[in-house]
TIMAR-500397 format. One line per field, with one value per residue (C-alpha): residue number from 0; residue in one letter; x, y, z. Coordinates in steps of 0.02 Angstrom, whole numbers, plus 32768, in hexadecimal, padded with zeros to 4 digits. Example, Ala and Ser with C-alpha at 12.3 -4.5 7.8 and 13.67 -1.06 7.14 Angstrom:
seq <- (0, 1)
type <- (A, S)
c1 <- (8267, 82AC)
c2 <- (7F1F, 7FCB)
c3 <- (8186, 8165)
***
This chain:
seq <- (0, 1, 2, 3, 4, 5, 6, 7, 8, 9, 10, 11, 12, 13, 14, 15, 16, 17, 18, 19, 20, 21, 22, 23, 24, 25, 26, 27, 28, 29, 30, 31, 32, 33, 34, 35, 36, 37, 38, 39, 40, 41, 42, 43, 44, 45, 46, 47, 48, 49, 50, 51, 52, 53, 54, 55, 56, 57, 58, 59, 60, 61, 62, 63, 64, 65, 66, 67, 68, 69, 70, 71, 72, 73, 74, 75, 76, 77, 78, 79, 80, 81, 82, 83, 84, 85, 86, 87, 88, 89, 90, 91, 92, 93, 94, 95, 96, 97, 98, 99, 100, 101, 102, 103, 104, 105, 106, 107, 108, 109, 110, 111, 112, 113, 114, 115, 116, 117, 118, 119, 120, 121, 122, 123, 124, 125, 126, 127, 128, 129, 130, 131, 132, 133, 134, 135, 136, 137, 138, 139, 140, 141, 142, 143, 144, 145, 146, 147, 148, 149, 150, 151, 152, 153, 154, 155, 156, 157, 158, 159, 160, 161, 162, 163, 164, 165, 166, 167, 168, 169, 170, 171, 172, 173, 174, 175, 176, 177, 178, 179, 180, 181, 182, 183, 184, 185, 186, 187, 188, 189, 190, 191, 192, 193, 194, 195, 196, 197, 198, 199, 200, 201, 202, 203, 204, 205, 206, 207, 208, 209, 210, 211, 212, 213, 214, 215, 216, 217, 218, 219, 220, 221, 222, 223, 224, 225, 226, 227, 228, 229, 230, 231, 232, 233, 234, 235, 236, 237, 238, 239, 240, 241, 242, 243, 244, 245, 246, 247, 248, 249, 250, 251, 252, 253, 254, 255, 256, 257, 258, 259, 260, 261, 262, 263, 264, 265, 266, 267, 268, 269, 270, 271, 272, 273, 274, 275, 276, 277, 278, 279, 280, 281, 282, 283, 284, 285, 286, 287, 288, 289, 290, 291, 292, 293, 294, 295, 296, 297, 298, 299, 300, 301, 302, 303, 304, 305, 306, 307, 308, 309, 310, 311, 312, 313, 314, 315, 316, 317, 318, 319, 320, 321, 322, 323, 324, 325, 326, 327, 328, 329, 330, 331, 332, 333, 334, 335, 336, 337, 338, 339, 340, 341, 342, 343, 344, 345, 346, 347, 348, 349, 350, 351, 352, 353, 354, 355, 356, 357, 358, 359, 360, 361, 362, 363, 364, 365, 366, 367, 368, 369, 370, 371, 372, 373, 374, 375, 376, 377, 378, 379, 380, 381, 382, 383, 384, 385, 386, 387, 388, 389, 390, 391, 392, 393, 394, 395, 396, 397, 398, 399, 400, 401, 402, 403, 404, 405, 406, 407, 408, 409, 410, 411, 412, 413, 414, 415, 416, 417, 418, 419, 420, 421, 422, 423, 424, 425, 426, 427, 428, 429, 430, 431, 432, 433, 434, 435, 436, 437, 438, 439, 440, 441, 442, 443, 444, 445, 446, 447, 448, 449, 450, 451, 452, 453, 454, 455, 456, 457, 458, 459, 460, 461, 462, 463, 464, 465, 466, 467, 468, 469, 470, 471, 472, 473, 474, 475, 476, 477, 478, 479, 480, 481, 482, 483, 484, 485, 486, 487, 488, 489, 490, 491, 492, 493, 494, 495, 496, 497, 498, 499, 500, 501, 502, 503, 504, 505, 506, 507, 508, 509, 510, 511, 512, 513, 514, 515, 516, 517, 518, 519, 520, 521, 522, 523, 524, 525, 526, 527, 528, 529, 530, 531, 532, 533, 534, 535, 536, 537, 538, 539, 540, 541, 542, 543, 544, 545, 546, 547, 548, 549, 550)
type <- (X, X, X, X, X, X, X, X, X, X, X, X, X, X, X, X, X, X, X, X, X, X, X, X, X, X, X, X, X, X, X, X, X, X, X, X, X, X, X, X, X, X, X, X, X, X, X, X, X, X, X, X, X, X, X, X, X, X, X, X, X, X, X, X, X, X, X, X, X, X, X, X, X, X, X, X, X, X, X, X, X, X, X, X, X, X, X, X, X, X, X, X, X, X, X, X, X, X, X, X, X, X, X, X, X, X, X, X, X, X, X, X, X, X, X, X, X, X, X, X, X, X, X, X, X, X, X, X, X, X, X, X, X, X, X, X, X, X, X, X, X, X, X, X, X, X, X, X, X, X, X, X, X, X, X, X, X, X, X, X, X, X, X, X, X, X, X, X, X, X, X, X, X, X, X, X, X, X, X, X, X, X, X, X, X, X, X, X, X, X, X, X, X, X, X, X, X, X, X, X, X, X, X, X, X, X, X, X, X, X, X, X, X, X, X, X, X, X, X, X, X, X, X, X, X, X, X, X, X, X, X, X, X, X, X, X, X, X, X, X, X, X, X, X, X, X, X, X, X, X, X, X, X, X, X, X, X, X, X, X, X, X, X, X, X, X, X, X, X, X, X, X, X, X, X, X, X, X, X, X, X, X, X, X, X, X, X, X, X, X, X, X, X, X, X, X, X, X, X, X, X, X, X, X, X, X, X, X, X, X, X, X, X, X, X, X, X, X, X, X, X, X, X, X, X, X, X, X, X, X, X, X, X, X, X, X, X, X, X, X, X, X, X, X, X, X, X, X, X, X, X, X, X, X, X, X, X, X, X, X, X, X, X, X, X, X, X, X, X, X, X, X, X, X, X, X, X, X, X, X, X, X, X, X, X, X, X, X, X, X, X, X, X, X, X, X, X, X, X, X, X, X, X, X, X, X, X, X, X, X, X, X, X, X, X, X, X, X, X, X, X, X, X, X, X, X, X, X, X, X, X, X, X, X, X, X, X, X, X, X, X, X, X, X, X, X, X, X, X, X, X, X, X, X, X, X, X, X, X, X, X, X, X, X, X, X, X, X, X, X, X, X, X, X, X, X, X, X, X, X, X, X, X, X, X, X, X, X, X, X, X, X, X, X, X, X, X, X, X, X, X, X, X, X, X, X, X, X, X, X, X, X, X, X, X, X, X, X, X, X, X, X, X, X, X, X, X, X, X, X, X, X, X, X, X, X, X, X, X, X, X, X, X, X, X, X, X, X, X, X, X)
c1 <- (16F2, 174B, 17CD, 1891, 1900, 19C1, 19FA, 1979, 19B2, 1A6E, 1A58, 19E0, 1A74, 1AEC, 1A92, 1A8E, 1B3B, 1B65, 1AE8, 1B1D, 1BEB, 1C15, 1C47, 1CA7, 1C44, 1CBD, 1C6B, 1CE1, 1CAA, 1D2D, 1CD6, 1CAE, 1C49, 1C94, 1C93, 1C46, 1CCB, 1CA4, 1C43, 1B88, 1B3F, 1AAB, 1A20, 198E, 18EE, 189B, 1819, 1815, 175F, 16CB, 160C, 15F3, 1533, 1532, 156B, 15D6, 1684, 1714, 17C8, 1844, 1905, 198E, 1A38, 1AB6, 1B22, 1BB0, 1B94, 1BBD, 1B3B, 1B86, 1B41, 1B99, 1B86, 1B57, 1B2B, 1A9F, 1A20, 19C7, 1908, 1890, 17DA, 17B8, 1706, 16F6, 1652, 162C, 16C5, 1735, 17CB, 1854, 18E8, 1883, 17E4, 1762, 16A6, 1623, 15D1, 1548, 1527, 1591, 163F, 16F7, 17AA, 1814, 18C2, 1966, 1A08, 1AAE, 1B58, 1ADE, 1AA8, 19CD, 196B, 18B0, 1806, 1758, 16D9, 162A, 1597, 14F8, 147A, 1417, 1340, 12E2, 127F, 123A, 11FE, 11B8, 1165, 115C, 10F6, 107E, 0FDE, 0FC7, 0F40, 0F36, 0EC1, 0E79, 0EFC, 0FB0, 1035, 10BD, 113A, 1162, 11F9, 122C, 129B, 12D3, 131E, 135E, 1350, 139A, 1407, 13E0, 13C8, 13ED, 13B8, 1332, 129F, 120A, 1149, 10D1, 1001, 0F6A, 0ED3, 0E5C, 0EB4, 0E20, 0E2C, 0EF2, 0F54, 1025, 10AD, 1137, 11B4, 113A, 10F5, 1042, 0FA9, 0F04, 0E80, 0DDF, 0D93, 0DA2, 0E1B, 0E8F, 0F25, 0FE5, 1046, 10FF, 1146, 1203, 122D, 1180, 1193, 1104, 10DC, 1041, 1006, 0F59, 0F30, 0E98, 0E67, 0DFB, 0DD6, 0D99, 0CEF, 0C8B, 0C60, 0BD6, 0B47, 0ADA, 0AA7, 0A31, 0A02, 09C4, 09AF, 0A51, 0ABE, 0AD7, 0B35, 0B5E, 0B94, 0C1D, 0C34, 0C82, 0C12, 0C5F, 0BF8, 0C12, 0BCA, 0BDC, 0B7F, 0B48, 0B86, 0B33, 0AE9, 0B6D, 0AFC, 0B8D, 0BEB, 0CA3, 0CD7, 0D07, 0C70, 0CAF, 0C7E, 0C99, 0C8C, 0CE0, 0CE2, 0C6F, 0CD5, 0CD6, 0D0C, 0C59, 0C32, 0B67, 0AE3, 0A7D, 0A78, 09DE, 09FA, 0961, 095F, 0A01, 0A25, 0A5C, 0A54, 0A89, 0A87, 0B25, 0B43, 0B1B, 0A67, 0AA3, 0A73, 0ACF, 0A91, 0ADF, 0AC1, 0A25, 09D8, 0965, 08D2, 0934, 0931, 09DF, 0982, 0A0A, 099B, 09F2, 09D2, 0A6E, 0ABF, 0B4A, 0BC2, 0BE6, 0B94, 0B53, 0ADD, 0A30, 09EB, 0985, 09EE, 097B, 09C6, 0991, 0996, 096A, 0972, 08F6, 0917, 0891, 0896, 08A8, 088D, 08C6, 0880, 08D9, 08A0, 08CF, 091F, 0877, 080B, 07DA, 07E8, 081F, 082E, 0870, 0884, 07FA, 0743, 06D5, 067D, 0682, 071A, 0752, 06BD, 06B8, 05EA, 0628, 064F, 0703, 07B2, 080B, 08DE, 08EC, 08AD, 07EF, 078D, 0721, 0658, 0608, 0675, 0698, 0725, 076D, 07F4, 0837, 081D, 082B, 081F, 07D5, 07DC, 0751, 072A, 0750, 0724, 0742, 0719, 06DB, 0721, 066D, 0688, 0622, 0652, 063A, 0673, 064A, 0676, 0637, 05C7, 05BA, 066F, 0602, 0597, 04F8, 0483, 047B, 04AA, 0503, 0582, 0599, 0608, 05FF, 060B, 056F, 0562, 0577, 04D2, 04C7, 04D3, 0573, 0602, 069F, 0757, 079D, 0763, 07D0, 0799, 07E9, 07AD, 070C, 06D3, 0713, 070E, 06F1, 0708, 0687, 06B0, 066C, 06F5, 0674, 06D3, 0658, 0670, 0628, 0640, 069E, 0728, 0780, 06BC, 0689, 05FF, 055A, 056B, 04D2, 04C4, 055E, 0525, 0524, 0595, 0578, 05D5, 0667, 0680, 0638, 06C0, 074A, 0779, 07CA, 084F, 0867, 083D, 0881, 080B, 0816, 07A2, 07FC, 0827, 0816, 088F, 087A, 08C9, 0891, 088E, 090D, 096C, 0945, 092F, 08A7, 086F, 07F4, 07B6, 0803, 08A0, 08EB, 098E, 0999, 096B, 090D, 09AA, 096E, 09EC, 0956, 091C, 0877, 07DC, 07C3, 070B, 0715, 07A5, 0834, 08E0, 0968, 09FF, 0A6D, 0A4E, 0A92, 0A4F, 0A34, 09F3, 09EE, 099C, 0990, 094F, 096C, 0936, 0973, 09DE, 09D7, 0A57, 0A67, 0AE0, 0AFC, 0AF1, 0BB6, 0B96, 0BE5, 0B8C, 0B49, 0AD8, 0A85, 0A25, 0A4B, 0B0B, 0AF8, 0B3E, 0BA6, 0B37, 0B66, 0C0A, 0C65, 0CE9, 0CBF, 0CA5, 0C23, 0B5D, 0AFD, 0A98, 0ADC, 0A5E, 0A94, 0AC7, 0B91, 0C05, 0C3F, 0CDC, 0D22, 0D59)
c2 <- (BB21, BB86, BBFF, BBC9, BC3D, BC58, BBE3, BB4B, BB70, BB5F, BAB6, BA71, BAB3, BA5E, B9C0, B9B4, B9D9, B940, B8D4, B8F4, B8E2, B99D, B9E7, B97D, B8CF, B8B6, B83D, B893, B935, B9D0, BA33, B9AB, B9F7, BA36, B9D0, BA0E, BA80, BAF9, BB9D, BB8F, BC2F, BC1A, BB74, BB4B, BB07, BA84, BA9C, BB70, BB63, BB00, BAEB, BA50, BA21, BA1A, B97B, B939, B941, B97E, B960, B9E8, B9F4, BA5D, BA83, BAC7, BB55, BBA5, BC5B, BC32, BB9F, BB08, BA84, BA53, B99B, B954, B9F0, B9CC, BA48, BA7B, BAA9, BB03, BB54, BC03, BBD2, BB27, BB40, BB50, BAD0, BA66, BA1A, B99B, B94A, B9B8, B953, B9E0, B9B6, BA2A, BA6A, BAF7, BB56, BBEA, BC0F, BBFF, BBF1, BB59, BB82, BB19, BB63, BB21, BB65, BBFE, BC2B, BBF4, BBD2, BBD6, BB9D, BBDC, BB64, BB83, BB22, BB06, BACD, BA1B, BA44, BA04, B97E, B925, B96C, B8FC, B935, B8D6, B8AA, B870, B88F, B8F9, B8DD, B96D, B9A5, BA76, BAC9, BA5B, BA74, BA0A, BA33, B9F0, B9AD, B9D0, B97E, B9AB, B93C, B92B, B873, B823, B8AA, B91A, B9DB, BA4B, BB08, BB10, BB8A, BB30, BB71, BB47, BB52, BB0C, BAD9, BB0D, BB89, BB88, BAD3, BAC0, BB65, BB48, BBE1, BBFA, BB7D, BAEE, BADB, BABB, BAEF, BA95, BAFC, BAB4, BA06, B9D2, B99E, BA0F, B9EC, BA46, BA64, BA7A, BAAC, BACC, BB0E, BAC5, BA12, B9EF, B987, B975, B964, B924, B972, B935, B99A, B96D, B9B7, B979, B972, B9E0, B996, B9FE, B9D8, BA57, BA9C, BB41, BB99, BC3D, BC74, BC7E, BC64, BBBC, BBAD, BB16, BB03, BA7C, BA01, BA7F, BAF6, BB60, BBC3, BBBD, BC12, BC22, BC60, BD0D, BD88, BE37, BE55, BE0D, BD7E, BCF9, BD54, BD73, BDF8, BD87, BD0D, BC95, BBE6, BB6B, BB7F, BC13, BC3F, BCAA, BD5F, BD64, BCBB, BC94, BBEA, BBB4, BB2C, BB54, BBB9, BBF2, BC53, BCC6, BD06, BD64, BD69, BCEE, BCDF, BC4D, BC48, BC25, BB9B, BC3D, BC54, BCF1, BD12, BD73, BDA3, BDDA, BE1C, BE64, BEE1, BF57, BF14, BF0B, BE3F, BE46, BE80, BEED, BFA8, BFCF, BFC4, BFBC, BF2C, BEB5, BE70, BDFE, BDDB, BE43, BE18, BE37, BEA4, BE5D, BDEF, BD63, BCA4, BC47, BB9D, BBA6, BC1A, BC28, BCB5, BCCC, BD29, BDD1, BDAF, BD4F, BCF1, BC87, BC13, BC37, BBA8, BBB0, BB96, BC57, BC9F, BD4B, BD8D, BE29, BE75, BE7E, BE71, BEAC, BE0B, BDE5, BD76, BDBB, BD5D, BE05, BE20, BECC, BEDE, BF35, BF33, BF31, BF38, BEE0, BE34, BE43, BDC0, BD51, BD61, BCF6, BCA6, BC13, BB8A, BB30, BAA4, BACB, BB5B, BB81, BC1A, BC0F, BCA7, BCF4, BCA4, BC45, BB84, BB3E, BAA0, BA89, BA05, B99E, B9AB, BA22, BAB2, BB59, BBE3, BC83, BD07, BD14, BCA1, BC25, BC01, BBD2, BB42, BB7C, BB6B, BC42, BCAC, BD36, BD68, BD2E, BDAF, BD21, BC6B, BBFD, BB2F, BAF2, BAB9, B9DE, B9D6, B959, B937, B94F, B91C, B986, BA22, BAA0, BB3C, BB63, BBD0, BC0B, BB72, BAE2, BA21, B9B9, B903, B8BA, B855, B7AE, B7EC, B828, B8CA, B956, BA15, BAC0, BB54, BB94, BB15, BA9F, BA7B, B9B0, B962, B95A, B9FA, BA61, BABE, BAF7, BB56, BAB6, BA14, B9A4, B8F5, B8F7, B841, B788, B71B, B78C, B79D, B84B, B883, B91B, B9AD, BA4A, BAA8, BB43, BBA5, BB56, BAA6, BA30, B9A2, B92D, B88D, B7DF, B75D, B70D, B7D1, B7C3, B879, B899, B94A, B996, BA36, BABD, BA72, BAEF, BB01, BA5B, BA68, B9BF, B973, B8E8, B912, B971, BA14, B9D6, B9FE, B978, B985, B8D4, B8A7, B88C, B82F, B893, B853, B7CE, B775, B7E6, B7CB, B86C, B891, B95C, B9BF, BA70, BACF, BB74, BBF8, BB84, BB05, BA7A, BA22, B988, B93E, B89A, B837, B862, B90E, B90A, B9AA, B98F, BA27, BA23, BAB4, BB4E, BB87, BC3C, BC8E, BBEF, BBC9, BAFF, BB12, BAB5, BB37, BB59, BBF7, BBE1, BBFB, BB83, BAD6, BA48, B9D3, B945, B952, B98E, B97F, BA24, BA56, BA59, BB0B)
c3 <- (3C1A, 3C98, 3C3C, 3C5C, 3CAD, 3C5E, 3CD5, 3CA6, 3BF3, 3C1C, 3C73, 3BEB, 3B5D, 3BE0, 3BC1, 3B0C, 3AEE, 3B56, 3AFA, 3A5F, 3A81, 3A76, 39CA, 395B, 399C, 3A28, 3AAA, 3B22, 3B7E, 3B49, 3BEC, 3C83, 3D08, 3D89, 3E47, 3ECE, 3F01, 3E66, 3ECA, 3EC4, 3E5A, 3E2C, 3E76, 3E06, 3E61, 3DD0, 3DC1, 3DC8, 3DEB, 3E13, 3E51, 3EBF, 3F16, 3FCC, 4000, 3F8D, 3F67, 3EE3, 3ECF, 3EAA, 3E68, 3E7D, 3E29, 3E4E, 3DD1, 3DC0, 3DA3, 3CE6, 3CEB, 3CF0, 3D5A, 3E06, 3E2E, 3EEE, 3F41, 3FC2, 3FDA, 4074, 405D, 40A9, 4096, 40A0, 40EC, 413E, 4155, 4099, 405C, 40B4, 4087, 4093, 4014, 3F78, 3F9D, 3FC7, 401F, 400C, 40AF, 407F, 4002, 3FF8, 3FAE, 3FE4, 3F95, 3FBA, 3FC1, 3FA8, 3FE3, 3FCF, 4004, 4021, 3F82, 3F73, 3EEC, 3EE1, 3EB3, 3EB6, 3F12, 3F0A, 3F64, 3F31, 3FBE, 3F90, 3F67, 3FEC, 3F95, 403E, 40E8, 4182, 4224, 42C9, 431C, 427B, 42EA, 437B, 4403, 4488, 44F0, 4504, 4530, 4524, 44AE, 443D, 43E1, 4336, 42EE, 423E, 41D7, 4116, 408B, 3FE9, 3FC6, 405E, 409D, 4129, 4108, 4194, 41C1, 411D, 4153, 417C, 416E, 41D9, 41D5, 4224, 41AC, 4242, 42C0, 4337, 436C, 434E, 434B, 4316, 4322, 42AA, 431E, 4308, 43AB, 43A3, 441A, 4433, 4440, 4421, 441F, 4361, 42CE, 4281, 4214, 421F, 417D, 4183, 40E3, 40A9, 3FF2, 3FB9, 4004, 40A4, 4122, 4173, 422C, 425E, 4304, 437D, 43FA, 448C, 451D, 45D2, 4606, 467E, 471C, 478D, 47F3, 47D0, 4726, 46F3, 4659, 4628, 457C, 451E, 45B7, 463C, 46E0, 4743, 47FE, 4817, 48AA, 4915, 48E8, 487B, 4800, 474E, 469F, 45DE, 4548, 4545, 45BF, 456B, 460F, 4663, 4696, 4691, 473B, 46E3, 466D, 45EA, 45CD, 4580, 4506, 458E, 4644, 469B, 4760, 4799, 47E2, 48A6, 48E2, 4926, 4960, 4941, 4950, 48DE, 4842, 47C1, 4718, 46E8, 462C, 4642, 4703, 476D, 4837, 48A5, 4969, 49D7, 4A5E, 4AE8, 4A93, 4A2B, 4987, 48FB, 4844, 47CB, 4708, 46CA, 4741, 46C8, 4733, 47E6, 47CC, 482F, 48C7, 4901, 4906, 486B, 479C, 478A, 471A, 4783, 4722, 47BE, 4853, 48CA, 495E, 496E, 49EB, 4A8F, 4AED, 4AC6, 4ADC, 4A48, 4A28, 496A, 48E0, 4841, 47B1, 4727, 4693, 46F6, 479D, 4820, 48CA, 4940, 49BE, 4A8A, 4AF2, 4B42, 4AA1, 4A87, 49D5, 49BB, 4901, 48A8, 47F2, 4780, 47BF, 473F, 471B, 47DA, 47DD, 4885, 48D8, 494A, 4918, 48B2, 47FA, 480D, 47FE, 48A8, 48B3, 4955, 49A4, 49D5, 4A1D, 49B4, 4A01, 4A64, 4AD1, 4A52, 4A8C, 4A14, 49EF, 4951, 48CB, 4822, 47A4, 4701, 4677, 46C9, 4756, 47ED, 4829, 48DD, 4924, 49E6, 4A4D, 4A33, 4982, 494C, 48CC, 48C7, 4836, 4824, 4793, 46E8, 468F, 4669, 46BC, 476B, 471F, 4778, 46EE, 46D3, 4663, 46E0, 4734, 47EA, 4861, 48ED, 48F1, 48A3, 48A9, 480C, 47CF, 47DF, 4898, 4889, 48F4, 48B7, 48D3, 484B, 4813, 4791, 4749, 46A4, 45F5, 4619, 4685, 46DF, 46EE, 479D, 47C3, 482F, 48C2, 4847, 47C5, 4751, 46F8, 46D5, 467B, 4657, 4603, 4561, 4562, 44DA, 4481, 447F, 4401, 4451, 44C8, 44A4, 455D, 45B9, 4639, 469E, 46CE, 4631, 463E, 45DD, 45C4, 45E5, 458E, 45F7, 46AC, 46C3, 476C, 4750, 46CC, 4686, 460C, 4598, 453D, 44A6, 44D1, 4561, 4594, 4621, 4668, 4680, 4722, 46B9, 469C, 45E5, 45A6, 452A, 44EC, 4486, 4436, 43E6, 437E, 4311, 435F, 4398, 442C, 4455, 4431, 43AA, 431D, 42BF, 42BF, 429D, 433F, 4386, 43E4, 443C, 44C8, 4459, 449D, 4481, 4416, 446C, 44E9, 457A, 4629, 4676, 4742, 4728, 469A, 4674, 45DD, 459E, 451B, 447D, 44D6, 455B, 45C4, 4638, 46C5, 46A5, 4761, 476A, 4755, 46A3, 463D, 457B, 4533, 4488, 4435, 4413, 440A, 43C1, 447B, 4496, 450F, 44F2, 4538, 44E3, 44B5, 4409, 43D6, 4333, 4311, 42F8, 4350, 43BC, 4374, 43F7, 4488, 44B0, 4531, 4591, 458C, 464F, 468C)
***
């Protein structure tokens, strides 16, 4: 109970003398209060003190005294608040604002009287968040909006908290405005004085589109319509063409146009519109072909002024095809791969022997394939990667043994796989193993039930597509890279999960990847360099195939 001041004690003694008549029982006051023209002396604020919650409302007195304490009768008083933003108020009636404290005052004939107001804020006992779900794509941003409550009122300026469950797909800063990105789920909390609201967040992101794909061992670059040159995954020899590397697609450095592009095990080259070719990465064994050893971080041109239609890198070599059908090769020759009839490393173009034209080319681990306009195929470089039925290493171009024609021929692993002109698919070499295969060092049939387009083997794994672009893969399987949803080997032709029509395929050290007819990119495998693209930056296995994030 608040303790009474000498003048609260003199009005409630005032108030029992008049009940009770006065002394003697009279019924008739012997001291009337004085009117309202007595002087004011002292005003007393009723009551002197008092705690209201935010929001609601209290109403206060006030008398008026003479300085010996005796009530004055129909004085008005005019009040006021000491903090209106704490207290307001009006007639006595006071309305709590925010919690804080402040004195209202009542004044008459200028003498004031006062009482203590203080304001305690209401709990927050509910919080909401809008929107209630969130779907961005990589890279936008939207705010949240916060509201707090106690019961059904509104609570303003409370400190709100805010987190993200999983910061790598949806990231949120202290103002609430959240960022997407990566592709994936994540949930925001907002939280005020213990209370939280929740936030589910879906973040996708848009698809790559390119139309041509290439893989090396941890790393893959694409070119896109316009023929600009992209690459993610690993980038430790600067293989992917841009400082940063990157888990999706990144621009190559330099601004370089090209028409076609080739990743060896952890270089890359591609040729321009003009002919020219550039490199750039790994150069230990001179596989950039510009006179140097010297690693490139981006792309620098290859010596010899040679116009080249196409370009093939291996695992540390590299040969390219002239606009009239010669091959020239550099890099690492010590199991012939340079085609030049020596054993040797060379660190600019030289000329493959014996006058060999050819329509297309391709570059295996260890070896080289290309195919003559007739059909016939040629490799040269280590065995058995040339399919002539030997055990050693060719430094110029051999027929592969058979004496087929051929409409596609691709050298990949330690081998390669053709396509005769009848559409009957054929392989060699260490490549993804299949049941039954008891003598690779020439073409064994690789199906009878299948009709194969076009190939792209590994020493590991093999994948290849269909008349009807079904993709089906076999071998090697432990990081998932034939695509089924297993990591189980699969030594038969093995359709790959989904049913995804695909008209390009690549493969890769553990990881393949596809263009869908569109030109839309999915890669499965192996994601321990991010070299799916898909933006996320973990270890582990795309077991089925997954879209790539656009650059």
């Amino acid at each position: 109970m608040p303790r009474l001041s000498s003048a609260h004690v003199a009005i409630l003694l005032l108030a029992l003398t008049t009940a009770c008549g006065g002394s003697g029982g009279s019924n008739t006051p012997t001291n009337p209060p004085p009117n309202n023209t007595a002087t004011v002396g002292i005003v007393v604020v009723t009551p002197p003190s008092q705690t209201i919650i935010q929001g609601q409302t209290a109403t206060f007195t006030a008398q008026a005294l003479t300085s010996a304490g005796v009530a004055i009768a129909g004085k008005a008083f005019a009040w006021a608040s000491s903090n209106s933003s704490v207290a307001t108020v009006a007639n006595g009636v006071v309305t709590a604002v925010s919690a804080g404290a402040a004195l209202v005052t009542a004044t008459v004939d200028g003498v004031s009287g006062n009482s203590a107001i203080t304001v305690t804020g209401l709990n927050v006992n509910r919080v909401t968040i809008a929107p209630t779900t969130l779907n961005l794509t990589v890279g936008q941003t939207s705010p949240l909006t916060v509201t707090t409550y106690n019961g059904n009122t509104v609570l303003t300026g409370r400190l709100v908290a805010f987190s993200s469950n999983n910061s790598t797909i949806a990231s949120v800063s202290t103002s609430g405005v959240v960022t997407a990105v990566n592709a994936g789920t994540a949930r925001i909390t907002a939280t005020s004085e213990g209370i939280s609201a929740q936030v589910d967040v879906t973040v996708t992101y848009t698809q790559a589109v390119f139309s041509q794909i290439t893989l090396g061992d941890f790393h893959t670059c694409a070119l896109n319509a316009a023929g600009a040159a992209f690459c993610w995954g690993g980038n430790n020899q600067g293989q992917s063409g841009s400082p940063q590397g990157g888990s999706f697609p990144r621009a190559v450095s330099g601004g370089l146009t090209f028409t076609r592009i080739s990743a060896g095990n952890a270089h890359t080259c591609a040729v321009t519109s003009s002919g020219a070719a550039w490199c750039w990465g790994m150069n230990v064994y001179s596989q950039l072909g510009d006179g140097t050893t010297t690693q490139r971080n981006t792309p620098v041109a290859v010596q010899g002024g040679h116009q080249f239609q196409s370009i093939a890198a291996g695992q540390n070599f590299t040969c390219a095809l002239t606009t009239t059908g010669q091959t020239w090769c550099w890099g690492q020759g010590t199991s012939g791969q340079l085609g030049n009839g020596i054993a040797a490393d060379v660190s600019t173009p030289v000329q493959v022997a014996g006058g060999f034209t050819f329509v297309s080319l391709s570059a295996s681990e260890v070896g080289v394939c290309g195919l003559k306009a007739a059909g016939r195929a040629f490799c040269w470089g280590a065995s058995p990667s040339h399919g002539d039925g030997t055990a050693s290493n060719r430094t110029s171009p051999v027929e592969v043994a058979g004496g087929r024609l051929y409409k596609h021929l691709i050298a990949g692993g330690r081998g390669g796989c053709a396509v005769t002109t009848n559409d009957v698919s054929w392989c060699w070499g260490l490549q993804g193993p299949l049941a039954g295969v008891t003598n690779n060092t020439t073409p064994y049939q690789v199906s009878n039930t299948l009709t194969f387009t076009r190939f792209s083997p590994t020493q590991r794994a093999t994948c290849a597509i269909t008349t009807t672009q079904a993709v089906y893969c076999w071998g090697l399987n432990d990081h998932g890279q034939v695509g089924d949803s297993t990591r189980v080997s699969k030594d038969i032709p093995t359709r790959i999960y989904g049913t995804l029509a695909f008209s390009t395929i690549a493969t890769g050290g553990w990881h393949a990847c596809g263009l869908e007819p569109n030109g839309k990119a999915w890669c499965w495998g192996s994601n321990d360099f991010m070299e799916l693209g898909t933006g996320l930056q973990y270890q582990g296995q795309g077991l089925v195939p997954v879209p790539v994030r656009s650059p």
